[in-house]
N, C-alpha and C positions, 0 to 999 in steps of 0.2 A: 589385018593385024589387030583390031580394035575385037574382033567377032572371036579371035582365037582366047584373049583375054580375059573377055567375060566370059568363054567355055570355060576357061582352068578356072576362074572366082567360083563360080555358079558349082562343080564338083568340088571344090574344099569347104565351101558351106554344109553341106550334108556331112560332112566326115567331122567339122567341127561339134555341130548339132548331135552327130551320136555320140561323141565322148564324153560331153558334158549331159547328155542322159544317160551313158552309161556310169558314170559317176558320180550322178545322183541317186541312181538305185542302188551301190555299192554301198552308199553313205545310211541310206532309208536302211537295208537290211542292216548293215552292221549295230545301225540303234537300236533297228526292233531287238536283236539279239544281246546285244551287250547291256541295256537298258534294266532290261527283267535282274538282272546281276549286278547292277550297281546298289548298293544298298549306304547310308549315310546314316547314320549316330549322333545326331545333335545332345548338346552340353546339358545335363540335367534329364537325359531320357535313358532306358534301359531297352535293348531289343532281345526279345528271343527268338533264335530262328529253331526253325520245324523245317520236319522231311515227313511229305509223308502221313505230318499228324505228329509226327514224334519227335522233342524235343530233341535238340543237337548240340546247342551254343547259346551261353549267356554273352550277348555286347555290352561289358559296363563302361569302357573308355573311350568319348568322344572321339570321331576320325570316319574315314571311307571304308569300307568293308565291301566284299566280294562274294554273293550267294548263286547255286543254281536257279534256273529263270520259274517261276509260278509254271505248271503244279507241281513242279517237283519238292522246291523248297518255298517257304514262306516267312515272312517276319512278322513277330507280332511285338509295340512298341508298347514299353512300361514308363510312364510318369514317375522318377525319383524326388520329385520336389514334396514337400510338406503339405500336408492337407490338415485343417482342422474343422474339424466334426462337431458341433452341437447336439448334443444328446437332448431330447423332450425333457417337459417336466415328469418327476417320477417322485414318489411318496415313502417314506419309507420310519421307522419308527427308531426312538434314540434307547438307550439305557435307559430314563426313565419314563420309558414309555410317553413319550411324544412326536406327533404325526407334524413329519418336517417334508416340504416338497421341494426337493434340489433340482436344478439345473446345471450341468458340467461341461466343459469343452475337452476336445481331446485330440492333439497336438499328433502327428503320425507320417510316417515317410515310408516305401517299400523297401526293404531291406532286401528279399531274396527273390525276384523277380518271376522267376519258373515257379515258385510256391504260390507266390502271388498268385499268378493265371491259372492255377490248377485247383487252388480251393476256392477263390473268390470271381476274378477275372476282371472285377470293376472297382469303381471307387464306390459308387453304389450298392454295390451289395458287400464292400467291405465295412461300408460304413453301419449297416445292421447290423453287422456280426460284433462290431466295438461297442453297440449300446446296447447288446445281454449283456456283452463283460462285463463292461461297466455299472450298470446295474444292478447284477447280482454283488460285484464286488461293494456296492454302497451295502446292500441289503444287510452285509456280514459286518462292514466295518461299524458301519453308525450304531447298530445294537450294543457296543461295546463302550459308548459313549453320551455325556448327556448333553442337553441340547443349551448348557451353557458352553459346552467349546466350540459350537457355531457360531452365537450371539449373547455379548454380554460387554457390559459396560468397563467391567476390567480386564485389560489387554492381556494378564497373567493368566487366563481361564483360558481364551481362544487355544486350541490349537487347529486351524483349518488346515495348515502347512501341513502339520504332522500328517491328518489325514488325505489330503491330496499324493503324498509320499507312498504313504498306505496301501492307495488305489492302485497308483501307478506300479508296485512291487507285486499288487494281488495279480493283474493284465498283462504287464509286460512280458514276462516271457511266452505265456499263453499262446499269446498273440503273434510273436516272433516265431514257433514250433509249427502253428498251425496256420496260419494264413501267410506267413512269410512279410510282415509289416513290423517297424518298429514304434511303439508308442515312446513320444519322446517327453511327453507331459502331460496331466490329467489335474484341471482347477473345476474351483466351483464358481458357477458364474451367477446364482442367482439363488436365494433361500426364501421361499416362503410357507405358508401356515394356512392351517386350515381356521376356518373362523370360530373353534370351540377353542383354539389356542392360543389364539389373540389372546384372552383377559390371561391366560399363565405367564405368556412370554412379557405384559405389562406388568403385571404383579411382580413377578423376578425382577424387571428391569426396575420398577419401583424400590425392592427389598436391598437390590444393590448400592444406589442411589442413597440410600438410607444407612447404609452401611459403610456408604464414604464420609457422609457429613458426619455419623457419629466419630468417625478414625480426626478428621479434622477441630471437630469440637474439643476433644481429647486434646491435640494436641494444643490448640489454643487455651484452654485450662491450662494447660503445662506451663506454658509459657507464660502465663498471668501470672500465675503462683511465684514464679521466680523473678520475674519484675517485682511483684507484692513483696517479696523477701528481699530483694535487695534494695527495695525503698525502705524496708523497716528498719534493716542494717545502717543504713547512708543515716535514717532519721536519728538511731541511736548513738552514729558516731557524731551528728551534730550536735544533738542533747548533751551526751557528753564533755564535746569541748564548748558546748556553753555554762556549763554547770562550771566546769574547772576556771574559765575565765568570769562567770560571773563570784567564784569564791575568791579568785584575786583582788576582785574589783572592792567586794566586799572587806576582805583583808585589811586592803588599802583605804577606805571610807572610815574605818574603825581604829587604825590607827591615828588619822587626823582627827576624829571624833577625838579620841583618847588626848590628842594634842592640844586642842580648843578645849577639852576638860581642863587639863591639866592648867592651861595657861588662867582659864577664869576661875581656877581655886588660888592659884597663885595672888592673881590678884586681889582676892579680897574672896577670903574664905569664909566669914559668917555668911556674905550675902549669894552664895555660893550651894551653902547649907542650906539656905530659906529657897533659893531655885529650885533644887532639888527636891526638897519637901513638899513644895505645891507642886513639882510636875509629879510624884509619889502620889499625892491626894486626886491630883488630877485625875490619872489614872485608875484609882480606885475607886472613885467612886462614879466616875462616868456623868452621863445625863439623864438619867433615870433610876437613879438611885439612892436610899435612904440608909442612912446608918447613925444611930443612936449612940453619942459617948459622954462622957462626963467632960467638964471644960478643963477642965485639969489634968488630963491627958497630954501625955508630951505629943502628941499626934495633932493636937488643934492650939498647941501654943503659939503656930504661927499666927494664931487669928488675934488672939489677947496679949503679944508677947514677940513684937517685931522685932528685927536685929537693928543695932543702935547705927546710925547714917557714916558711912568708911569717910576716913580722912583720904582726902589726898595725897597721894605718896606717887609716884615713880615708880611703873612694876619693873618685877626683876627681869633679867634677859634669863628666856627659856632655851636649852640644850636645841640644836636643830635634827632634822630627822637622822643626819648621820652622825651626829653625837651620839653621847653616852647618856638616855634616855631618864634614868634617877632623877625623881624631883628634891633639890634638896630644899627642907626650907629650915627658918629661922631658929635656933639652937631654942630663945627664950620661950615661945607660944607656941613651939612644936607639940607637945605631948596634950596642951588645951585642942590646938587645930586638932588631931588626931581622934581624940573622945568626944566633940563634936561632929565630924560627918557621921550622918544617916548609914 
């Protein structure tokens, strides 16, 4: 019993052993076969497939794709992503003739992918073919401009935008017709000068520089002046209303003067006359002065000829300022008082 059982195990073994090597060689052919024909598309790549040598099929849309197996058919994979290019330094002369050495980048993605591989094939030899454009397109643009819209102190001069625009409109299509790439941007990444142009480019930037402080000087004059004018203005209206309040003031001193006149002729009018006539003499003749008269001059009879000593009386009450200002005085000695004062 035991002898019959391991016969039937020992014959299912061999029968299991070939199926699973015939189904591993089922599996191995089926890859080698199918494998050659799987063909994949990752996100950001472009494939061309060939027959032959001879294009067929552009792949732009990521996903699995289905090709005959090498040699019949073949894929060849295109980079869609952005590359930027650095161009050498490169020399080139402006409108007024000055020797500027630019450096530029240039910003670039393949557009048409079979163009691509058929004029260029690489990124490497695409990227020679973008620095003649580029180059000659400087060569034409810069002569048309002077080497103050590259560098200069006043930002209203530059225009490097404009010509970076410039570049980019001279290449771009060029470049799309014949190599099948699109240029998406074209700057300048670095300007320098040869050393006979040093002292120009200093000189300029000096002469500019010189040209700003004068614009500001200018305006600070401007504005002094009008400060100065409205100080002299402001001075004239104070003058002004000092003059007007010092002629009040005046006014008023001269009328109380007139008052204290009036009141000490009131009181005693001869002695009044004789005040009067020495402040007169006073005045004329000063401290340094000599003047010759006879003594009998009514001019010096205060000297020989004093007014007789006033009795005491009780002066009269004088008008106040807002009274009625007329002095009246005494009917009898009126017209004597009168032909007495000076």
């Amino acid at each position: 019993m035991e002898n019959t059982i391991e016969h039937q195990s020992n014959q299912a073994a061999p029968l299991w052993t070939k199926a699973v090597r015939i189904g591993l060689g089922i599996s191995i052919f089926i890859l080698l076969v199918v494998y050659p024909c799987y063909l994949q598309v990752s996100e950001g790549t472009s494939v061309v497939v060939t027959r032959f040598g001879k294009p067929t099929r552009q792949l732009m849309e990521p996903g699995v794709y289905f090709k005959l197996p090498w040699p019949i058919e073949d894929a060849r994979k295109v980079d869609l992503r952005q590359h930027v290019f650095n161009t050498p330094y490169t020399a080139t002369l402006t409108h007024d003739r000055r020797n500027v050495v630019l450096s530029t980048f240039v910003v670039w993605n393949v557009a048409d992918p079979l163009l691509f591989l058929q004029s260029a094939g690489s990124v490497e030899a695409v990227s020679a073919k973008i620095d003649g454009m580029v180059t000659a397109a400087k060569n034409t643009r810069m002569g048309g401009y002077d080497l103050s819209a590259l560098v200069s102190t006043d930002s209203t001069l530059l225009q490097t935008r404009h010509i970076e625009q410039q570049l980019l409109q001279d290449v771009q299509q060029d470049a799309r017709d014949k190599f099948g790439i699109q240029i998406l941007q074209i700057g300048i990444n670095r300007i320098a000068y040869e050393s006979s142009n040093v002292s120009a480019v200093l000189a300029q930037m000096k002469a500019e520089r010189e040209a700003a402080a004068k614009q500001l000087r200018a305006l600070g004059e401007k504005d002094a002046n009008a400060i100065r004018d409205d100080a002299v203005v402001r001075s004239e209206e104070i003058l002004r209303d000092g003059r007007l309040e010092a002629g009040r003031i005046r006014a008023d001193a001269e009328q109380k003067v007139s008052e204290i006149y009036a009141q000490a002729h009131l009181r005693d009018p001869e002695f009044y006359r004789y005040w009067r006539s020495l402040e007169a003499l006073k005045r004329s003749l000063g401290s340094d002065s000599t003047i010759i008269l006879r003594t009998n001059e009514g001019f010096m009879d205060l000297l020989t000829d004093p007014p007789p000593v006033p009795q005491k009386s009780s002066p009269p009450s004088l008008p106040t300022a807002s009274e009625d200002r007329t002095v009246r005085l005494p009917q009898g000695n009126a017209q004597a008082t009168t032909e007495r004062q000076p």
